[in-house]
TORTI-689277 format. One record per atom (N, C-alpha, C): x negated, y, z. Coordinates in steps of 0.02 Angstrom, whole numbers, plus 32768, in hexadecimal, padded with zeros to 4 digits. Layout:
BEGIN
XYZ
...
END
This chain:
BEGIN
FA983B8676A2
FAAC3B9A76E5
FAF93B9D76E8
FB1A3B7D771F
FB5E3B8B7723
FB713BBA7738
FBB83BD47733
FBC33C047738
FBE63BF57788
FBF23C0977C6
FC193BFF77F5
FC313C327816
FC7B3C247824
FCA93C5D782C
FCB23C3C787A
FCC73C7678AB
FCD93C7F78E7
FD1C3C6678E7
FD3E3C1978F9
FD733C097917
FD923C1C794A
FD653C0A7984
FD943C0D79CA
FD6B3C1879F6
FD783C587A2B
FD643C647A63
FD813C5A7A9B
FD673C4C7AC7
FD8C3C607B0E
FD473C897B4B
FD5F3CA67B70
FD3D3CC37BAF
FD3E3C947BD9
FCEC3C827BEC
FCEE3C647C2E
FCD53C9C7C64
FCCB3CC47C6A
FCB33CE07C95
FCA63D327C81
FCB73D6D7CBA
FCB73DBC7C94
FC913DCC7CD0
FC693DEC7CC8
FC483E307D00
FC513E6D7CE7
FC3B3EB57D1D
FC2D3EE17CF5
FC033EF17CCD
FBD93EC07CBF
FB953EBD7CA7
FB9F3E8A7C56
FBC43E5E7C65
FBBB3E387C0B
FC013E017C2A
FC073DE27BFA
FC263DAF7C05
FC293D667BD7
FC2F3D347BF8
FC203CF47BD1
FC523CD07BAB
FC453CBC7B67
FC7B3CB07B2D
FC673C7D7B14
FC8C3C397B2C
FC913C017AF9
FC9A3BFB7ABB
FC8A3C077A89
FC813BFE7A43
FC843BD37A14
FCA83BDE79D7
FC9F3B8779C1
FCB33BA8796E
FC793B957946
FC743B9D7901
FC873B7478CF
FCAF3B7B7892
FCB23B617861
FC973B6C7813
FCAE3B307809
FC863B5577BD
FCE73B697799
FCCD3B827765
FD0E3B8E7740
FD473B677720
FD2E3B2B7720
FD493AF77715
FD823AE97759
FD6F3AF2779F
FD8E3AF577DD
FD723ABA7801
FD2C3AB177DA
FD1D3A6A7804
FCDC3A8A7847
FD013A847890
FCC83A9078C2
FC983A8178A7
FC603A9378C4
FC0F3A9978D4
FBEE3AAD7912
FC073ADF7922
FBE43AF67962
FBFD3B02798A
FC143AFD79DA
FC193B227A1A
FBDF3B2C7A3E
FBF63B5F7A4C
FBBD3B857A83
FBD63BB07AAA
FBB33BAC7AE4
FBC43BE27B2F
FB803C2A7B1C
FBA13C587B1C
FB793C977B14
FB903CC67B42
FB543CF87B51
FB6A3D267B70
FB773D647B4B
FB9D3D917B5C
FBAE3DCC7B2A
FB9F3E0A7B5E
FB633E427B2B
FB543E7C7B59
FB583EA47B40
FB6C3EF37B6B
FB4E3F277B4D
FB1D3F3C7B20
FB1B3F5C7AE0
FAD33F597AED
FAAE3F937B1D
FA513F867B2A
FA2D3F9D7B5B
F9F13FC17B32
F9CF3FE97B61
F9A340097B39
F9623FFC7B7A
F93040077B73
F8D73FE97B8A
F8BE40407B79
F8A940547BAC
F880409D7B97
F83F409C7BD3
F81840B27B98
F7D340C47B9B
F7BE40FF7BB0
F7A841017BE5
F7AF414B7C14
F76341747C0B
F75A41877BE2
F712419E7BD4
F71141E67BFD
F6BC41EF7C16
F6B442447C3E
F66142317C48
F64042587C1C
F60B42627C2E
F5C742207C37
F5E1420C7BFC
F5C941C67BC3
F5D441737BF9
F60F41957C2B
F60B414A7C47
F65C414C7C4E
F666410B7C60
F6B640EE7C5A
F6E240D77C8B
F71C40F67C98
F72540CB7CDC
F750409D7CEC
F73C40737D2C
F765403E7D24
F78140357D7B
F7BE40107D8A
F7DA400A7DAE
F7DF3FB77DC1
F7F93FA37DFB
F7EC3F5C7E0A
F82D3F4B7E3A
F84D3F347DFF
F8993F1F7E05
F8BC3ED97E1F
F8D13ED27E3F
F8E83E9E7E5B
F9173E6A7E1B
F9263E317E0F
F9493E0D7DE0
F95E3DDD7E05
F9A53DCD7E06
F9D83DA27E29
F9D43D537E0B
F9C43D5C7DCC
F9C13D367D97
F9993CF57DA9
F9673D237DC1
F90B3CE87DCF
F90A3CED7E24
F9173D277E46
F9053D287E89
F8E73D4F7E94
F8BD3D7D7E53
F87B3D7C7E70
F8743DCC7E60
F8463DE47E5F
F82F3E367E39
F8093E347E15
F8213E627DE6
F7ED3E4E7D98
F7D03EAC7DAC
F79B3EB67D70
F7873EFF7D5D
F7B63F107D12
F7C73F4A7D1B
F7EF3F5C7CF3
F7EB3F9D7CCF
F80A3FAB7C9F
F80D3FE87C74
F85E40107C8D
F86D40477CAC
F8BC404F7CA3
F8CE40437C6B
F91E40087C7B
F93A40037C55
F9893FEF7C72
F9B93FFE7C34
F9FF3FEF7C3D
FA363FEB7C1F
FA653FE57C27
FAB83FE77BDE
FAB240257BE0
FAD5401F7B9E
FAE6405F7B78
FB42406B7BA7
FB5140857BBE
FB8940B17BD0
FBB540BD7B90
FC0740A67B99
FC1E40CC7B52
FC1141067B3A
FC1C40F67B07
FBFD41427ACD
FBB941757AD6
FB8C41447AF2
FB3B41567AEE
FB2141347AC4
FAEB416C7AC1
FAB941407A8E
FA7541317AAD
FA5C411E7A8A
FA2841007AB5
F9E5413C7AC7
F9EE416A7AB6
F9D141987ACC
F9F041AD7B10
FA2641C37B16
FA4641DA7B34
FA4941AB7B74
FA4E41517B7A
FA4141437B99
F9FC411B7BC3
F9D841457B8C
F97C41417BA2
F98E417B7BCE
F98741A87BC9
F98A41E87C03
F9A041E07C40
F9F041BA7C32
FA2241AD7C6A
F9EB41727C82
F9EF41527C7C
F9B641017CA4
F971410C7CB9
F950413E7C99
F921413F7CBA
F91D41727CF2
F94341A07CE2
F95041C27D2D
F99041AF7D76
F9A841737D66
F9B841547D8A
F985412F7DBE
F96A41037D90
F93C40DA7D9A
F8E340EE7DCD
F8DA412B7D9C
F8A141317DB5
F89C41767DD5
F8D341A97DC2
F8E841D87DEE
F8AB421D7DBE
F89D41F77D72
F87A42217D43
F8A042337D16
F8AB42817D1B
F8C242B07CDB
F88F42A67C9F
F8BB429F7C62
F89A42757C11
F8C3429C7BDE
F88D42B47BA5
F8B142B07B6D
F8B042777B3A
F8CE425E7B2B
F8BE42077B08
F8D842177ABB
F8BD41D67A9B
F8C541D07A3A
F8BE417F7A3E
F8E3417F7A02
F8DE41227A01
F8B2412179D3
F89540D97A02
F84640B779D3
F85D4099799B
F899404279BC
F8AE4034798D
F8C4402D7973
F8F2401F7935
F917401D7906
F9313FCD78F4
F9823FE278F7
F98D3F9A78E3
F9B53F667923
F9CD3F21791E
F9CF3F0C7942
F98A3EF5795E
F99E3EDE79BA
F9683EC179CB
F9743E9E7A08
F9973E5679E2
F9A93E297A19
F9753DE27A2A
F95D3E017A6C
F9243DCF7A7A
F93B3D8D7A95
F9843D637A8D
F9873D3A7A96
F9D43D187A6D
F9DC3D347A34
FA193D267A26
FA2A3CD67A24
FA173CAB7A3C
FA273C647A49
FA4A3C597A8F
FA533C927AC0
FA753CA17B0C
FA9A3CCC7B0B
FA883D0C7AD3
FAAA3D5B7AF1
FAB03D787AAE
FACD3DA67AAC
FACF3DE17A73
FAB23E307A85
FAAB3E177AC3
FA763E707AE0
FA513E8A7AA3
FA5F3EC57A9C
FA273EE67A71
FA0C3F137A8F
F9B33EFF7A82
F9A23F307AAF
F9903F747A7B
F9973F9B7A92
F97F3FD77A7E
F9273FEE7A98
F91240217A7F
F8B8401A7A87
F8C540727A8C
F8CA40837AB8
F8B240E77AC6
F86340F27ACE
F85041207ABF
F7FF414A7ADE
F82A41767B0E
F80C418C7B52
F82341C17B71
F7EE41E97B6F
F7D542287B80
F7A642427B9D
F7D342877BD5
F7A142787C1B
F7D042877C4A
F7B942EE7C54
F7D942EE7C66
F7E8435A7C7C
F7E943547CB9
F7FD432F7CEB
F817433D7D31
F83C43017D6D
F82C430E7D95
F85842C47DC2
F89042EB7DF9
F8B342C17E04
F8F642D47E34
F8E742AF7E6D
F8E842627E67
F908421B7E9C
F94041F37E84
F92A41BD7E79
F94E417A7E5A
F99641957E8D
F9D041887E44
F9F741637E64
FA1841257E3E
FA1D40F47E71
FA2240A27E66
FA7840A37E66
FA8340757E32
FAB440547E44
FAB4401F7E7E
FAFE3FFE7E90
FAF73FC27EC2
FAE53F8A7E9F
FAE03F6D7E71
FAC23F327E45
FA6B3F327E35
FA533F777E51
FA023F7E7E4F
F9E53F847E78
F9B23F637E70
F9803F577EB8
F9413F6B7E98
F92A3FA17EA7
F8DF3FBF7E88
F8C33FEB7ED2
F8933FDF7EB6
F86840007EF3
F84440447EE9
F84A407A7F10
F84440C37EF3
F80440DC7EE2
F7D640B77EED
F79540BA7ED3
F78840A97E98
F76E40E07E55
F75840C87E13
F71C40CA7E1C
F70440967DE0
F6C940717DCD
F6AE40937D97
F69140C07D8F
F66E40DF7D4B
F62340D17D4F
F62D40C37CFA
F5DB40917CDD
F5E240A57CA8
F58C40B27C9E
F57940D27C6A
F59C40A57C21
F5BA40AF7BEB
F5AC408E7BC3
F57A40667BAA
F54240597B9E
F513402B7B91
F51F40017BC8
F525400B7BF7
F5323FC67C51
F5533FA17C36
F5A93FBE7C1C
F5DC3FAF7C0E
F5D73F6C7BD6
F5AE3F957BAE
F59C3F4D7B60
F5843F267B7E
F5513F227BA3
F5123EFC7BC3
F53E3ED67BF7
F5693ED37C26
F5A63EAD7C4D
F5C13E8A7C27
F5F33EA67BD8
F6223E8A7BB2
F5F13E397BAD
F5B13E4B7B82
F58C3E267B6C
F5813DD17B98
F5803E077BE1
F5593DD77C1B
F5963DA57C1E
F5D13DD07C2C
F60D3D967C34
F61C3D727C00
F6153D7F7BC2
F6323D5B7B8A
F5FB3D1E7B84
F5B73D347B8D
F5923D087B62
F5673CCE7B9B
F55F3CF37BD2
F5363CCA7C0E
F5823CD07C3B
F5AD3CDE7C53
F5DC3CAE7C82
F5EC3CE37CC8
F5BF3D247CBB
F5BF3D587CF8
F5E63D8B7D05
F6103D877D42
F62A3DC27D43
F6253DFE7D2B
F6433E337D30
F64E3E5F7D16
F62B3E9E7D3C
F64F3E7C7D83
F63D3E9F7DB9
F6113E737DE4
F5DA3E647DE7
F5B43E2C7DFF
F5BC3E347E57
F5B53E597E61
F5C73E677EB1
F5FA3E607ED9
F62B3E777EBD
F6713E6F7ED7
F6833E1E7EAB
F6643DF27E6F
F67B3DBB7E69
F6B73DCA7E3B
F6BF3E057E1C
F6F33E087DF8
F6EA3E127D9D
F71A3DEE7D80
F71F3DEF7D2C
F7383E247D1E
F7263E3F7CD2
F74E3E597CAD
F7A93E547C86
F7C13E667C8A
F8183E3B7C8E
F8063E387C29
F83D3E0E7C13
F82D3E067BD0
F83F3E2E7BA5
F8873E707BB8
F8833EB27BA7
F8573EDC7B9F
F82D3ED87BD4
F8003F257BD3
F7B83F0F7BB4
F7B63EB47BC0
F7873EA87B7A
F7993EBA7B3B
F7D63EB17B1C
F7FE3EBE7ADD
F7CD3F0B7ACB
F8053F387AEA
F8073F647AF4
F7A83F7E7AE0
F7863F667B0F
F72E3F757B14
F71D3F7D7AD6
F72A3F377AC9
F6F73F027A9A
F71C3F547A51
F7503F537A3B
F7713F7E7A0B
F73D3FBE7A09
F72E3FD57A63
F711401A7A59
F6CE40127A52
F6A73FD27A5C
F6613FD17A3C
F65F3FC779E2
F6973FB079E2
F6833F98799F
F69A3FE27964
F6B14021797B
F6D940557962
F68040817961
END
């Protein structure tokens, strides 16, 4: 395996959200090999909102696709949080549910490092109390949560992964590929 060292970057593009970095690798010798356009993120954390053996979920708008997926709260970590800290903060943004949260998982957990360096983070919440979402301007969620029993929850994962079916068969909506991450981790724990 070669060894390849980071030559030269430049920024094509910054949000407040990540920003995109032309890339270009060498080996040690100084002979190129690779460029690549990547995006660079925060990392984010995916929390699992457990109360009373079912889970809840929210149905979030994505700029990305167009469309609304079903979702788990989730979000960046804020400087100098941790991912506990910003399981609590996100899901009571989001779903307007007071949580005490613990991380599931351990480790990195970048579900696409061939585009991004996001790491997601994996919380359990289990909730104490609700307030009312508050949204940032970059979120589009709708104030109604979706709570399902766990067993539904496996029995959906299953339906979408293996036969082709929504998540949410009614409303026509998927699971986003986070809060599958995220799922799939807490069935298998």
């Amino acid at each position: 395996m070669k060894k390849l060292v980071l030559t030269e970057q430049e920024r094509v593009f910054r949000t407040p959200r990540m920003e995109g970095v032309k890339v270009t690798y060498s080996t040690t010798e100084g002979e190129k090999v690779l460029t690549h356009t990547i995006i660079r993120s925060k990392p984010s954390v995916a929390v699992i909102c457990r109360k009373d053996g079912k889970i809840a979920f929210i149905r979030q708008f994505r700029s990305t696709t167009g469309e609304y997926y079903m979702e788990i709260p989730a979000g960046l970590l804020e400087e100098g949080e941790t991912e506990q800290q910003a399981a609590v903060r996100e899901v009571r943004e989001e779903s307007g549910l007071l949580v005490h949260a613990e991380v599931l998982v351990k480790g990195p957990s970048l579900l696409d490092p061939s585009k991004s360096d996001e790491n997601y983070g994996v919380c359990i919440a289990d909730v104490y109390g609700a307030k009312g979402q508050v949204l940032d301007e970059m979120e589009q969620i709708e104030a109604a949560l979706i709570w399902l029993e766990e067993q539904e929850v496996h029995s959906r994962i299953l339906e979408q992964l293996f036969q082709g079916k929504p998540f949410d068969e009614k409303n026509d909506l998927f699971l986003s590929g986070h809060s599958l991450y995220a799922l799939m981790a807490y069935f298998m724990k």
